[in-house]
Phi, psi and omega in degrees: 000146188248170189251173209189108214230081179276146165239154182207030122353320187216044179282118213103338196286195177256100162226176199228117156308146143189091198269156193296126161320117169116331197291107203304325152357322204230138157287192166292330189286332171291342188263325162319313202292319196301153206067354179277153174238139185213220204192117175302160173264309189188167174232131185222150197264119181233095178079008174084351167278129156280140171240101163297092190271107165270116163296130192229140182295003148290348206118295194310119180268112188235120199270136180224129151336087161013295197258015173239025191232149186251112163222129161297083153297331166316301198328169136286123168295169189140161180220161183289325164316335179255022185245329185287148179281000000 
């Protein structure tokens, strides 16, 4: 059974995905996103792995390795959740 852990500290930050060419981890959809900036939601520990689930100002939520994410703590928080109305 894995274990499933949420966090929310860097909820709001600012990252920019960059994730390694090849890393069988990510799909296409994880590599369209990279380089793009978008705001964790949240972070949850899977299996002893950290994950970030990133918000993209389309909406769209795409989960990255922790440690493949460039985060702007300086930045203004926010998630796209906090533009709804």
């Amino acid at each position: 059974m894995s274990s499933h852990r949420h966090q929310t500290p860097l909820r709001g930050v600012k990252a920019t995905p960059k994730p390694k060419p090849g890393n069988l981890d990510y799909s296409a959809v994880n590599y369209e996103y990279a380089g793009r900036v978008g705001h964790v939601h949240e972070v949850v520990t899977i299996n002893g792995r950290e994950l970030a689930k990133v918000g993209f100002d389309d909406r769209k939520i795409v989960y990255y390795l922790l440690e493949d994410l460039e985060l702007d703590r300086s930045a203004h928080r926010g998630t796209f959740h906090d533009n709804d109305p």
